[in-house]
N, CA and C atoms as an extended XYZ file, in Angstrom:
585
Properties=species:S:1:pos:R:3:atomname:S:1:resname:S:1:resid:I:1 pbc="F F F"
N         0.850       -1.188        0.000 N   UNK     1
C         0.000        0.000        0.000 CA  UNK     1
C         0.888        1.240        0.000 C   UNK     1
N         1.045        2.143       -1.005 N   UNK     2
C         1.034        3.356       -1.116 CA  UNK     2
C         0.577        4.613       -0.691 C   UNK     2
N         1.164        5.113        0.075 N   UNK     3
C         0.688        6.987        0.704 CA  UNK     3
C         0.998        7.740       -0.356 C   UNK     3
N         0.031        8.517       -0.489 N   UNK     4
C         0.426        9.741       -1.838 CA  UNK     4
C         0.304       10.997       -0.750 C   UNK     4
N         1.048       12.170       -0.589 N   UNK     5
C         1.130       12.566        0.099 CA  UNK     5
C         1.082       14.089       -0.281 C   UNK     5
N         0.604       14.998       -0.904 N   UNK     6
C        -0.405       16.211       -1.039 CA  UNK     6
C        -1.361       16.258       -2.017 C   UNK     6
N        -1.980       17.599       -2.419 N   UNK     7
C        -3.347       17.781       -2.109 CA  UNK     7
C        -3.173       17.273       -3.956 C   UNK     7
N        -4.800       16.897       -4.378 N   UNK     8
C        -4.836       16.226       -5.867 CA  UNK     8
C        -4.885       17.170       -6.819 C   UNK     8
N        -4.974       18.649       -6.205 N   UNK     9
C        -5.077       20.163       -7.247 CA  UNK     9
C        -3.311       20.389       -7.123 C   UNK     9
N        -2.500       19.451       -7.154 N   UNK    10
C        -0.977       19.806       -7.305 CA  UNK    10
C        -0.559       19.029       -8.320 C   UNK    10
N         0.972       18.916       -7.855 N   UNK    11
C         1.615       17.848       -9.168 CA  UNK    11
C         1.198       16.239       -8.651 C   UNK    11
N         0.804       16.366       -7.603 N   UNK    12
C         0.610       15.074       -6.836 CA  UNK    12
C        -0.982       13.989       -7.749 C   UNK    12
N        -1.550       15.267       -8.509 N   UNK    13
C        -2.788       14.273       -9.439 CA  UNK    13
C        -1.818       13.464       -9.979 C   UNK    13
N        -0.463       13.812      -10.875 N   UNK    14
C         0.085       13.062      -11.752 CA  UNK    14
C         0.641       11.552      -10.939 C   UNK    14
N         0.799       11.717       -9.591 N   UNK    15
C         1.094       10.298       -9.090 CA  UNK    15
C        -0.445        9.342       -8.555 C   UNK    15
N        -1.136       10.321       -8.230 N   UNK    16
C        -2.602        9.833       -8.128 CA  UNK    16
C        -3.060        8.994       -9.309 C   UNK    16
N        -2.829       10.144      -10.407 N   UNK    17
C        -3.313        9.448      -12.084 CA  UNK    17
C        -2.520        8.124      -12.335 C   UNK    17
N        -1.208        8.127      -12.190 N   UNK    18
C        -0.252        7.019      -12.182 CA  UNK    18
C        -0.743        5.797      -11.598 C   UNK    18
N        -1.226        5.704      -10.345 N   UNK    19
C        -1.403        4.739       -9.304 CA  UNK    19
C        -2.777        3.845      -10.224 C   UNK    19
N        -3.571        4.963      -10.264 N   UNK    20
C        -5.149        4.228      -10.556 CA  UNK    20
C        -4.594        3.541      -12.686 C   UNK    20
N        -3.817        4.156      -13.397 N   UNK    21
C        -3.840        3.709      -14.297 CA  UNK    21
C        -3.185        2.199      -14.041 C   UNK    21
N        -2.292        2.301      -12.901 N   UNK    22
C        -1.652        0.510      -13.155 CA  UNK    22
C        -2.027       -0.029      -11.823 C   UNK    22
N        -3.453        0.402      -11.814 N   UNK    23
C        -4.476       -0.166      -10.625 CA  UNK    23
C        -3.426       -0.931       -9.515 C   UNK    23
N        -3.084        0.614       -8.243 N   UNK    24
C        -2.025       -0.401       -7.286 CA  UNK    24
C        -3.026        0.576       -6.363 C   UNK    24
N        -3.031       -0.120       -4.895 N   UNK    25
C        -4.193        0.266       -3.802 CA  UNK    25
C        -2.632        2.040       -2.945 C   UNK    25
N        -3.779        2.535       -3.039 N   UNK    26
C        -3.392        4.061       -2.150 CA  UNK    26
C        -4.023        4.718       -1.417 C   UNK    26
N        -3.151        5.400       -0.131 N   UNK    27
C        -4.335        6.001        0.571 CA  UNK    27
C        -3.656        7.220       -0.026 C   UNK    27
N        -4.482        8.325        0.309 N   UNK    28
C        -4.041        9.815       -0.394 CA  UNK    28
C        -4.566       10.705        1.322 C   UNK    28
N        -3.570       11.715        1.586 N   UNK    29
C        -2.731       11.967        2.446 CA  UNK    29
C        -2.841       13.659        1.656 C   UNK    29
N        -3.999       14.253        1.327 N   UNK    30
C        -4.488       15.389        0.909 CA  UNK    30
C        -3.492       16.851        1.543 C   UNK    30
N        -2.447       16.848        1.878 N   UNK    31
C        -1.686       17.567        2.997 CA  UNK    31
C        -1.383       19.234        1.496 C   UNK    31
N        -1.082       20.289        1.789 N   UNK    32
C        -1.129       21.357        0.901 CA  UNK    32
C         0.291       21.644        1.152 C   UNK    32
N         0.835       22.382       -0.043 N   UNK    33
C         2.354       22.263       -0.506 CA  UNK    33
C         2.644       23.246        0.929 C   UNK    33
N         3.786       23.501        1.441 N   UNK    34
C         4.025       24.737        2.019 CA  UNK    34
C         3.431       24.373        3.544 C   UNK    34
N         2.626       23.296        3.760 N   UNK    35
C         1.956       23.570        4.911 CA  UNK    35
C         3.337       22.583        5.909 C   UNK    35
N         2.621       22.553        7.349 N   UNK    36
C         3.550       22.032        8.418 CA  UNK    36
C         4.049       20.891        7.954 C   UNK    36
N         2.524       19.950        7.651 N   UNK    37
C         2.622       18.543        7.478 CA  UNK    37
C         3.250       18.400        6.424 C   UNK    37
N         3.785       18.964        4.925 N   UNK    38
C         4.176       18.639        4.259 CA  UNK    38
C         5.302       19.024        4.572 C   UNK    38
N         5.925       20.169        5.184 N   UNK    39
C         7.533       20.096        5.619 CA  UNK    39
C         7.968       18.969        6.104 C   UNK    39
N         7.095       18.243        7.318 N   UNK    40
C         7.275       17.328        8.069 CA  UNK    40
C         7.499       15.817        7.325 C   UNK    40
N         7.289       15.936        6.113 N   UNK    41
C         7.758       15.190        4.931 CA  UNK    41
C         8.843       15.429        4.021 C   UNK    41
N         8.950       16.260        4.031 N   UNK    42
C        10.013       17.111        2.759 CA  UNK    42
C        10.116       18.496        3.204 C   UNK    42
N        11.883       18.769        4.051 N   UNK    43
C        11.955       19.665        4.147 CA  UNK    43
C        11.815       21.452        3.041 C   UNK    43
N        11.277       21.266        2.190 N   UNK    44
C        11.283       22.107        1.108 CA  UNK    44
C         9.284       22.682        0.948 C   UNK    44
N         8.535       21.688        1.773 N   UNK    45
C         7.221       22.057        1.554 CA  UNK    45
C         6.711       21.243        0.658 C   UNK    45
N         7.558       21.311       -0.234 N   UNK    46
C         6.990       20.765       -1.970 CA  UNK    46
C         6.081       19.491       -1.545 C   UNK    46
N         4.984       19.194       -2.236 N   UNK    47
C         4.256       18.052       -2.578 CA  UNK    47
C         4.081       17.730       -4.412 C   UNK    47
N         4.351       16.703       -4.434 N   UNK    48
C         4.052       15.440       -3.983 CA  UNK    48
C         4.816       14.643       -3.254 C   UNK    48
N         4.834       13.960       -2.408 N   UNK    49
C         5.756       12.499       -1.907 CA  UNK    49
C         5.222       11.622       -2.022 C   UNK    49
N         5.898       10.455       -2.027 N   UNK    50
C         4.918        8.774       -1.942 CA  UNK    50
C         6.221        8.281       -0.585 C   UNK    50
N         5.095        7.871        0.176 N   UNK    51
C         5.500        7.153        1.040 CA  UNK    51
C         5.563        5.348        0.988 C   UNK    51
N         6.597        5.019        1.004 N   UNK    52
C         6.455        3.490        0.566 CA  UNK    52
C         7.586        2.581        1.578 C   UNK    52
N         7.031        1.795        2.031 N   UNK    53
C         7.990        0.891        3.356 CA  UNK    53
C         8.488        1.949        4.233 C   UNK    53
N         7.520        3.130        4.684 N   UNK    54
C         8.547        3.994        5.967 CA  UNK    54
C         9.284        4.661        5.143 C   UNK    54
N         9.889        4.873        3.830 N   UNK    55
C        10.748        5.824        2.806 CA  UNK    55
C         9.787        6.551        2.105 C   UNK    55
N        10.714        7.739        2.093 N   UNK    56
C         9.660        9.104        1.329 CA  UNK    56
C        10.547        9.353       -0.056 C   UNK    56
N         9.501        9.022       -1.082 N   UNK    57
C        10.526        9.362       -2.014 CA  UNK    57
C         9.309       10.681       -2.689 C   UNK    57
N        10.264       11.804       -3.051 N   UNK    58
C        10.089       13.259       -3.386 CA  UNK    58
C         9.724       12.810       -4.693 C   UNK    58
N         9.566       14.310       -5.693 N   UNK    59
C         9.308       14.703       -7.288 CA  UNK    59
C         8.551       13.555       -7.858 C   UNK    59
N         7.526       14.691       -8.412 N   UNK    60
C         6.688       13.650       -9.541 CA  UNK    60
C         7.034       12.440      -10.117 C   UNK    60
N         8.112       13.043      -10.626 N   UNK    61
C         8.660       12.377      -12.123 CA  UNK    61
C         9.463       11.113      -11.672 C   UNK    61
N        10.160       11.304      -10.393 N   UNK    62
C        11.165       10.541       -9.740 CA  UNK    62
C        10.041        9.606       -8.905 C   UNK    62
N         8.700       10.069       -8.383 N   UNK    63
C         7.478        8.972       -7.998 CA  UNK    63
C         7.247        8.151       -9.185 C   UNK    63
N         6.619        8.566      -10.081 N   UNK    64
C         6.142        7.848      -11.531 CA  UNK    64
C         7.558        6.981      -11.993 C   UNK    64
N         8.725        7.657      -12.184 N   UNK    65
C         9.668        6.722      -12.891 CA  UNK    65
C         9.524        5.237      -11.883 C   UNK    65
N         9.752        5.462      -10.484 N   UNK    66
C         9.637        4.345       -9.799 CA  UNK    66
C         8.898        3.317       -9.379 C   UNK    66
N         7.588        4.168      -10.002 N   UNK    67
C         6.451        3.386      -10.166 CA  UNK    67
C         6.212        2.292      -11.223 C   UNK    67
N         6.597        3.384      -12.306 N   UNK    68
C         6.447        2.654      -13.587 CA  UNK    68
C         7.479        0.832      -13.487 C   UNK    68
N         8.643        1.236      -12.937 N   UNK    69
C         9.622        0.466      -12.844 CA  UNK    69
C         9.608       -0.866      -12.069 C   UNK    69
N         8.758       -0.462      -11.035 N   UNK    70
C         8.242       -1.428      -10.452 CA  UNK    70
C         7.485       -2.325      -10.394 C   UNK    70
N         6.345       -1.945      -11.533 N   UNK    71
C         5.123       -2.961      -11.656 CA  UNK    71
C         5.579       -2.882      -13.189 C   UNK    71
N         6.487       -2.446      -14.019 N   UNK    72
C         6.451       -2.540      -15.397 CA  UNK    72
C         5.329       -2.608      -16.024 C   UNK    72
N         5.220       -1.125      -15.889 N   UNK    73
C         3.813       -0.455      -16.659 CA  UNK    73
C         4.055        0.698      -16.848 C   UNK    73
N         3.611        1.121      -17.823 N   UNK    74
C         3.567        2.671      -18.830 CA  UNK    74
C         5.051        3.047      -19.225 C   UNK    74
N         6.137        1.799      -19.339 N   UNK    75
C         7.649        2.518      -19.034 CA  UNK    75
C         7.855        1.241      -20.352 C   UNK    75
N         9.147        1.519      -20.545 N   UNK    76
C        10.161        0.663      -21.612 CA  UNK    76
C        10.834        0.061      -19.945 C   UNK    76
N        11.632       -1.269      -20.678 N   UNK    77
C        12.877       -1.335      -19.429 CA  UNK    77
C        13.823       -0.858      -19.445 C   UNK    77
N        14.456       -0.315      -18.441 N   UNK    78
C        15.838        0.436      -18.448 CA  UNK    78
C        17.074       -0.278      -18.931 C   UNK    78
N        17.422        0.259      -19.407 N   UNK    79
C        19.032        0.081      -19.969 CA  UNK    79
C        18.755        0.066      -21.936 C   UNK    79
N        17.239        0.185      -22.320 N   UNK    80
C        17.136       -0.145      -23.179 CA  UNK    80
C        16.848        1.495      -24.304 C   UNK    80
N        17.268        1.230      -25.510 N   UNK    81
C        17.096        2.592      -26.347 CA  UNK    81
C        15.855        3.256      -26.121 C   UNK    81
N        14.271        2.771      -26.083 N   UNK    82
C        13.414        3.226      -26.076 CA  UNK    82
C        13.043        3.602      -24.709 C   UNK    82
N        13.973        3.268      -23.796 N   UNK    83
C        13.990        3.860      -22.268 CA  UNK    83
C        14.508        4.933      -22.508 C   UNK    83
N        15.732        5.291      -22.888 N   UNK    84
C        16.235        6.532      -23.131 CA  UNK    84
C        15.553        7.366      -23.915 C   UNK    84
N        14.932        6.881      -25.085 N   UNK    85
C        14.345        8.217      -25.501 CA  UNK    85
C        12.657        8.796      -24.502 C   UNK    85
N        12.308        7.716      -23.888 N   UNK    86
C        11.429        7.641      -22.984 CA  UNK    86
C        12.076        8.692      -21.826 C   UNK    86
N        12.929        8.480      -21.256 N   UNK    87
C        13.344        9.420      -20.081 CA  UNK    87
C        13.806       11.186      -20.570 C   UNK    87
N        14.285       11.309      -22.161 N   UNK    88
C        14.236       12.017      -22.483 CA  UNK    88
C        13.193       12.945      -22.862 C   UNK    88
N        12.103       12.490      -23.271 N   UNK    89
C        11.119       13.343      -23.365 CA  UNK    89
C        10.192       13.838      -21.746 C   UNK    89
N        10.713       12.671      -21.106 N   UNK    90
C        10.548       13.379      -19.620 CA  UNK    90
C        11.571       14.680      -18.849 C   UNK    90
N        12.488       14.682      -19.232 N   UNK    91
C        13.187       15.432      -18.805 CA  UNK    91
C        12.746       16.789      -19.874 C   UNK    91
N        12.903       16.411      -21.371 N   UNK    92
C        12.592       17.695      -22.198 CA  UNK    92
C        11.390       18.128      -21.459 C   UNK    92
N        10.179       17.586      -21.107 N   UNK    93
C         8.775       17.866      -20.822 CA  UNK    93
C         8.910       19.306      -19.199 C   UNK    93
N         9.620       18.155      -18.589 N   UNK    94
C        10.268       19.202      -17.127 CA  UNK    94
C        10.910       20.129      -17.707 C   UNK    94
N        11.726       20.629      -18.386 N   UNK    95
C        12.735       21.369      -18.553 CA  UNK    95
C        12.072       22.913      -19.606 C   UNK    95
N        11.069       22.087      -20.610 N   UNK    96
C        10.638       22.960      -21.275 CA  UNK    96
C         8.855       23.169      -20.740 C   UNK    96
N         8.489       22.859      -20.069 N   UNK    97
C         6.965       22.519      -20.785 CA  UNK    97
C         6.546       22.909      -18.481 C   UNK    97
N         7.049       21.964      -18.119 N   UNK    98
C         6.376       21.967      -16.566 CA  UNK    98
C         7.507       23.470      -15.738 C   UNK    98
N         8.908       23.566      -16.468 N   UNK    99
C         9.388       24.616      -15.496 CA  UNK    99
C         8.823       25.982      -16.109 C   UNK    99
N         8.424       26.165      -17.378 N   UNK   100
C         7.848       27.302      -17.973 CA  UNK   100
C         6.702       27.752      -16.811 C   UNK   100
N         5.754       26.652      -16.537 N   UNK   101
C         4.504       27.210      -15.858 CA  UNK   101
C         4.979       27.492      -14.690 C   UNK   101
N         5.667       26.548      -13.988 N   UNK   102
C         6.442       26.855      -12.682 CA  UNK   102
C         6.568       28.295      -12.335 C   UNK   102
N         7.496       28.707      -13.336 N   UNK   103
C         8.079       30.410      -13.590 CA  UNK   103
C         6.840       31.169      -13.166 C   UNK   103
N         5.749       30.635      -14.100 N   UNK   104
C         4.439       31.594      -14.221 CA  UNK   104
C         3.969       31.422      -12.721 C   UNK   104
N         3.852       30.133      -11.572 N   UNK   105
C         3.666       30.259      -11.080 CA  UNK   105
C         3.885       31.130      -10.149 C   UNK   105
N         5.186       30.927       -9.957 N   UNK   106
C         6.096       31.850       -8.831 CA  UNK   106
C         5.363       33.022       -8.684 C   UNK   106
N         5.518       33.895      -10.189 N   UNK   107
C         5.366       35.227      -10.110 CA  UNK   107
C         4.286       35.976       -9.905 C   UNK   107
N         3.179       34.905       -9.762 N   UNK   108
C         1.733       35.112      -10.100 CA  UNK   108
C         1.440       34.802       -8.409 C   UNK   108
N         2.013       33.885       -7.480 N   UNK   109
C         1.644       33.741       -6.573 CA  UNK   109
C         2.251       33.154       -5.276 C   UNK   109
N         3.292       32.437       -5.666 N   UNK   110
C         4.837       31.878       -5.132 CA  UNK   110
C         5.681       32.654       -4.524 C   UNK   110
N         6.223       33.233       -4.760 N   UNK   111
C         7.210       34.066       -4.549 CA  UNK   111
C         6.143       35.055       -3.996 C   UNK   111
N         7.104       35.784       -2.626 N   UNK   112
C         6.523       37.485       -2.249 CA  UNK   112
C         6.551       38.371       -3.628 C   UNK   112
N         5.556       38.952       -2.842 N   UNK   113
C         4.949       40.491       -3.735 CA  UNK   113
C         6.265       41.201       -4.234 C   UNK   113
N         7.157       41.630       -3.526 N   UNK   114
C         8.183       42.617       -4.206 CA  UNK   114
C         8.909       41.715       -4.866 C   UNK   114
N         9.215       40.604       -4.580 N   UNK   115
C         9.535       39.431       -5.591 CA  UNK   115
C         9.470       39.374       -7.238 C   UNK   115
N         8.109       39.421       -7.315 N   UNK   116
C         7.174       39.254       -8.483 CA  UNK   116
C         7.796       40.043       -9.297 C   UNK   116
N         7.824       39.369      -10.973 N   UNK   117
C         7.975       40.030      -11.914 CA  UNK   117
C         6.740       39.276      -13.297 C   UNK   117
N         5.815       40.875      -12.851 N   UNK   118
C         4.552       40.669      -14.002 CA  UNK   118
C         5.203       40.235      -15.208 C   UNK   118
N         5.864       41.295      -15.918 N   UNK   119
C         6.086       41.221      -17.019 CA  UNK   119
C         6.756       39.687      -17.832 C   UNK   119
N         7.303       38.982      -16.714 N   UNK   120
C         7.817       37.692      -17.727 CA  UNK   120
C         6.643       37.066      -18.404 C   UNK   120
N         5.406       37.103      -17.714 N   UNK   121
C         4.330       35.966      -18.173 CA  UNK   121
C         4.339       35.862      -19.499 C   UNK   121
N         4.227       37.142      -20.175 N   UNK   122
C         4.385       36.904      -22.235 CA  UNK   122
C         5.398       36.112      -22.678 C   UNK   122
N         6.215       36.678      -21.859 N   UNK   123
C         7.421       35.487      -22.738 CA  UNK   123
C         7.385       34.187      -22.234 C   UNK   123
N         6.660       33.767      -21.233 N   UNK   124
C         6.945       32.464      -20.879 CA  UNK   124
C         5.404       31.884      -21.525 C   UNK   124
N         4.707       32.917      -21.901 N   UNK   125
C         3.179       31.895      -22.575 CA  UNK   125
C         3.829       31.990      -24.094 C   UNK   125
N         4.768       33.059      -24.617 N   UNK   126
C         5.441       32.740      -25.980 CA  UNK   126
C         5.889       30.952      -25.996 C   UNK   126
N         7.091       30.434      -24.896 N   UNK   127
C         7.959       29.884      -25.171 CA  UNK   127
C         7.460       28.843      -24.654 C   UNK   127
N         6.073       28.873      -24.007 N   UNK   128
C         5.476       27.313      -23.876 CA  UNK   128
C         4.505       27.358      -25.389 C   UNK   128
N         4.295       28.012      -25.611 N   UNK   129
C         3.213       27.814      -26.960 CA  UNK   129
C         4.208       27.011      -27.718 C   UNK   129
N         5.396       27.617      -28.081 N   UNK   130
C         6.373       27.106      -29.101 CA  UNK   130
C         6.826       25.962      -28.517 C   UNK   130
N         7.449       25.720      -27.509 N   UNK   131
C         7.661       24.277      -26.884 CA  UNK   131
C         6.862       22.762      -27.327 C   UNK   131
N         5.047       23.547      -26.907 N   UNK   132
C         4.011       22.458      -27.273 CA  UNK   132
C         4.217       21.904      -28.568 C   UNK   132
N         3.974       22.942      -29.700 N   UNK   133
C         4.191       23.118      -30.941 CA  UNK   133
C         5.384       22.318      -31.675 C   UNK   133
N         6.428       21.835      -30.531 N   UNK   134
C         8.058       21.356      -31.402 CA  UNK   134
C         7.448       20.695      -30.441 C   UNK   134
N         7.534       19.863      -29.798 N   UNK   135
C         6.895       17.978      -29.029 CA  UNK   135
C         5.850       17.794      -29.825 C   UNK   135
N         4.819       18.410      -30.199 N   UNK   136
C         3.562       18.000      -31.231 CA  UNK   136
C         4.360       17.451      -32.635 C   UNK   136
N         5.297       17.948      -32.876 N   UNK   137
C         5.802       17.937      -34.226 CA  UNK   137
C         6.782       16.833      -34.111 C   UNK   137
N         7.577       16.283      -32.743 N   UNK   138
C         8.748       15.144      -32.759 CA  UNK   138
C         7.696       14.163      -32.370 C   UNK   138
N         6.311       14.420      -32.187 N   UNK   139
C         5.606       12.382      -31.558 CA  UNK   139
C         5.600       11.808      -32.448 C   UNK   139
N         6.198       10.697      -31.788 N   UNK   140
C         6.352        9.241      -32.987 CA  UNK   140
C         4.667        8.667      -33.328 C   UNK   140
N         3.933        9.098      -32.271 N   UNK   141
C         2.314        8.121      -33.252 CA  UNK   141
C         1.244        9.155      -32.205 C   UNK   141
N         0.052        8.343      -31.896 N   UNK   142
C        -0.987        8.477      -31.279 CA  UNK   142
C        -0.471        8.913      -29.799 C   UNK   142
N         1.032        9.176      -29.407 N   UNK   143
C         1.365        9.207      -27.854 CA  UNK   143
C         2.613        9.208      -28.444 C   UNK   143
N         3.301        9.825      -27.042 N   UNK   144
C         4.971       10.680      -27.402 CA  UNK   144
C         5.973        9.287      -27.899 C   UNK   144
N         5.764        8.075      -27.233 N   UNK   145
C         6.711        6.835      -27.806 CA  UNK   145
C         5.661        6.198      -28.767 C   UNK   145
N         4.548        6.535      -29.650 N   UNK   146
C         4.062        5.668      -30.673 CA  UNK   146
C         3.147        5.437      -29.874 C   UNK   146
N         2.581        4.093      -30.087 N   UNK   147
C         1.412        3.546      -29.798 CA  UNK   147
C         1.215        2.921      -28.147 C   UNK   147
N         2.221        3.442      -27.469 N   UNK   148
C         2.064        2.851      -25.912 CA  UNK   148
C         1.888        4.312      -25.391 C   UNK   148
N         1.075        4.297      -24.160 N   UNK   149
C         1.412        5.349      -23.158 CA  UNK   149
C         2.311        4.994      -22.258 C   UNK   149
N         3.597        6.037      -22.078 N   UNK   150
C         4.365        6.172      -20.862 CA  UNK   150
C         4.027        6.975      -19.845 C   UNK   150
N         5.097        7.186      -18.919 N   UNK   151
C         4.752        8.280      -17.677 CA  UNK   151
C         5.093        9.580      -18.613 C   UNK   151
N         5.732        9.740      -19.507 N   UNK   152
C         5.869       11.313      -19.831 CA  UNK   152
C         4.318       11.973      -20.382 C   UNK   152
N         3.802       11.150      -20.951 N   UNK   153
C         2.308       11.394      -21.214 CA  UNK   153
C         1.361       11.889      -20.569 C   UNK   153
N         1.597       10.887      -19.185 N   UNK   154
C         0.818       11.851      -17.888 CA  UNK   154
C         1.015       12.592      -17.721 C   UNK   154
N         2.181       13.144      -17.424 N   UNK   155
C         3.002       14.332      -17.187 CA  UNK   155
C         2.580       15.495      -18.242 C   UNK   155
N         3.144       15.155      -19.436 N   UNK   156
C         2.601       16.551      -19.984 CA  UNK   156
C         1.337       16.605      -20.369 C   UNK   156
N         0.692       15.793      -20.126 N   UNK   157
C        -1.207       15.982      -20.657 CA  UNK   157
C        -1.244       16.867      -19.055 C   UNK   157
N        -0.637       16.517      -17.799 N   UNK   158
C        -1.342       17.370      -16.813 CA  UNK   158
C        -0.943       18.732      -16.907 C   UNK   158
N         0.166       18.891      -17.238 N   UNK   159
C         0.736       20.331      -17.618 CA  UNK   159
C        -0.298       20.785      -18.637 C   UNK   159
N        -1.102       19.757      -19.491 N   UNK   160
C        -1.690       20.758      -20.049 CA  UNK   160
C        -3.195       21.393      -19.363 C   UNK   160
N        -3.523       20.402      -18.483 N   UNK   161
C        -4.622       21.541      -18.217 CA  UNK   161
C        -4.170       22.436      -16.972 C   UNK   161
N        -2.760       22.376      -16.234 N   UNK   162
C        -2.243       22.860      -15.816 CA  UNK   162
C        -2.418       24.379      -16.439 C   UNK   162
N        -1.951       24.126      -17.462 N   UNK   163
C        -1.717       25.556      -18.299 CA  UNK   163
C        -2.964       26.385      -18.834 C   UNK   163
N        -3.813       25.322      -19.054 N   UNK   164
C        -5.690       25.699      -19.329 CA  UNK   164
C        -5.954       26.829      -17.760 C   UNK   164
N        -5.850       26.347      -17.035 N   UNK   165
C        -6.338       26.531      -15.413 CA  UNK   165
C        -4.910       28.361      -15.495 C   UNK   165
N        -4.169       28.139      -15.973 N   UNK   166
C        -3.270       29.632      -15.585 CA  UNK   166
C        -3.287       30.197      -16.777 C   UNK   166
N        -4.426       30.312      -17.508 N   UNK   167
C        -4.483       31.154      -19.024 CA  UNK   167
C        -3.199       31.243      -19.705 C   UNK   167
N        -2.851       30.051      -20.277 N   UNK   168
C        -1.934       29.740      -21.219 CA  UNK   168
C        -2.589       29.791      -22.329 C   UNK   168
N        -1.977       29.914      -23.666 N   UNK   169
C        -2.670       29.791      -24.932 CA  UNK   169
C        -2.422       28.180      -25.168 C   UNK   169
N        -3.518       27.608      -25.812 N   UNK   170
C        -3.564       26.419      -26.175 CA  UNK   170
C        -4.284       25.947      -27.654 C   UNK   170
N        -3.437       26.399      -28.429 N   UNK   171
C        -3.799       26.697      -29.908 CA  UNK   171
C        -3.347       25.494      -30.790 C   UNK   171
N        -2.877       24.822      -30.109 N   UNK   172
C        -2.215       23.601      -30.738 CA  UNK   172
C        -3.325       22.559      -31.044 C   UNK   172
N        -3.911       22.604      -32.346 N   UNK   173
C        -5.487       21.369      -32.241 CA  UNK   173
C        -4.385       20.064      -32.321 C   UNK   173
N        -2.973       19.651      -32.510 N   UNK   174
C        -2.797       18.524      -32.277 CA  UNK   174
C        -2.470       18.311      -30.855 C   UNK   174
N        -2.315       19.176      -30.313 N   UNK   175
C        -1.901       18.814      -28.791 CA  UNK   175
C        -3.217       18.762      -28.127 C   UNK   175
N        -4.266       19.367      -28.564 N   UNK   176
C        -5.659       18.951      -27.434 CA  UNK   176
C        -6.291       18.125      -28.210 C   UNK   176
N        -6.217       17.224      -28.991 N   UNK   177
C        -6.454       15.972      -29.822 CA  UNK   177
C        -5.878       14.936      -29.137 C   UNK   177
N        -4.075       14.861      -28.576 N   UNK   178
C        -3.833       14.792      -27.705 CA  UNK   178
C        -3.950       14.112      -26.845 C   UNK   178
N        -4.134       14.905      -25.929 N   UNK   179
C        -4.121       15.097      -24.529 CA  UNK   179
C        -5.621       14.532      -24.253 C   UNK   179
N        -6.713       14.330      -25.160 N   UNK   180
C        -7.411       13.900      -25.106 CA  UNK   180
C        -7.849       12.411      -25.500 C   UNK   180
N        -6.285       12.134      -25.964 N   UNK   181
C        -6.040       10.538      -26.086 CA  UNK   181
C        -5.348       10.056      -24.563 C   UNK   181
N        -5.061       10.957      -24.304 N   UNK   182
C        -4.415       10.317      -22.857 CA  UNK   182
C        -5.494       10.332      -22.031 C   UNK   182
N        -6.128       11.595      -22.008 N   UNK   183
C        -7.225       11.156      -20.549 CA  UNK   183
C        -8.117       10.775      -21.033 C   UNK   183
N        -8.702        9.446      -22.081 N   UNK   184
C        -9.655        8.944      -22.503 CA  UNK   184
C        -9.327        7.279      -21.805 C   UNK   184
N        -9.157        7.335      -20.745 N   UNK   185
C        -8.845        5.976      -19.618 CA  UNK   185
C        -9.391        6.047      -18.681 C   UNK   185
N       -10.132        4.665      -18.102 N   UNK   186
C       -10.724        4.624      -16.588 CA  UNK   186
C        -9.492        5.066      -15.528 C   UNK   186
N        -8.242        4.653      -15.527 N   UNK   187
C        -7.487        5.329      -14.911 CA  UNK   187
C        -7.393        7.091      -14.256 C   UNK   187
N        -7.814        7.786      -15.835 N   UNK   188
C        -7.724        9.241      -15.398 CA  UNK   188
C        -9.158        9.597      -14.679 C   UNK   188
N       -10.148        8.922      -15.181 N   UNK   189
C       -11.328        9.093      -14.804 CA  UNK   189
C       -11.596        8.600      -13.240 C   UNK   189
N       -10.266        7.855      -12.710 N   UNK   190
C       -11.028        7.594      -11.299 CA  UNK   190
C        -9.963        8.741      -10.442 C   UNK   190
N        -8.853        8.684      -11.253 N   UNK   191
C        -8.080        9.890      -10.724 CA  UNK   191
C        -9.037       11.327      -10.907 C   UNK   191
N        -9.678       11.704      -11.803 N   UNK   192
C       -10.373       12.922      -11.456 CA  UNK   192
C       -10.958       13.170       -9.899 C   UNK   192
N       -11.968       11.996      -10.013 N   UNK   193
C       -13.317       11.413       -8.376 CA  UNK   193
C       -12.080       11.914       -7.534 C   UNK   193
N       -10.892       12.450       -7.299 N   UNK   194
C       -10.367       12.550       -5.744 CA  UNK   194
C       -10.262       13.731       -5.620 C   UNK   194
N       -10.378       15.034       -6.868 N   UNK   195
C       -10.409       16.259       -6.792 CA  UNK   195
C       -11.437       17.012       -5.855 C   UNK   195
């Protein structure tokens, strides 16, 4: 049994969504980023964690990779070419696509007031538009590795309504064609019911 450990309006749906797609039993541990209880997990605030045998393991991506790995589901096996290009489009996805909104977050509500800098938001809704736009254009089929879903899929289908929810432009009809192949699963659909 699995603890998922903050609230399901975070990055923590994407390990929620994870769990119910390769049907493994979880309790969910609703705790909000920043709050006591989630320090008391991860000195940094941040949520998500999964708690598993008494060990807390941190980051989305680093929950899902270990997930996937474990029940060998939604993943290639490691050591193998289509793992690598698999971990690569996870990392491109973080790097271009989930730290863009991040940014937006900060400034919009993260970071203190004298902190804040309004003005980046254009350029960062420029350089995720174009981001979407060049991953729409490198997918190998129906989903970023062809005809299987991986964990990078979850990942950036949640970034995308991530980005719906913080008035991003979403002009891409192949990316919400999409993203609407990914959440067309009883998986995402029981992951919604915890919102």
């Amino acid at each position: 049994m699995y603890t998922v450990i903050g609230s399901p309006n975070s990055r923590a749906f994407r390990v929620i969504w994870m769990l119910e797609e390769i049907e493994q039993p979880y309790v969910l541990n609703p705790v909000k980023a920043g709050s006591a209880e989630a320090k008391a997990i991860n000195p940094s605030g941040k949520v998500p964690a999964l708690l598993v045998d008494d060990v807390v393991i941190t980051d989305s991506s680093a929950i899902m990779t270990f997930l996937a790995d474990r029940h060998d589901a939604l993943t290639y096996p490691a050591g193998t070419i289509e793992r690598a290009h698999q971990d690569a489009y996870l990392h491109r996805i973080n790097d271009e696509i989930d730290a863009v909104l991040w940014m937006a977050a900060r400034h919009s509500f993260v970071l203190p007031e004298d902190k804040r800098v309004a003005d980046v938001k254009p350029s960062l809704k420029w350089e995720f538009e174009r981001n979407i736009n060049r991953l729409m254009q490198d997918m190998a089929g129906p989903f970023l590795m062809g005809d299987k879903v991986t964990v990078p899929d979850l990942v950036l289908t949640h970034c995308g309504g991530w980005a719906i929810s913080a008035g991003f432009p979403m002009e891409n009809d192949a990316f919400k064609a999409y993203a609407k192949r990914v959440r067309a699963s009883k998986g995402f659909e029981r992951a919604q019911s915890t919102r």
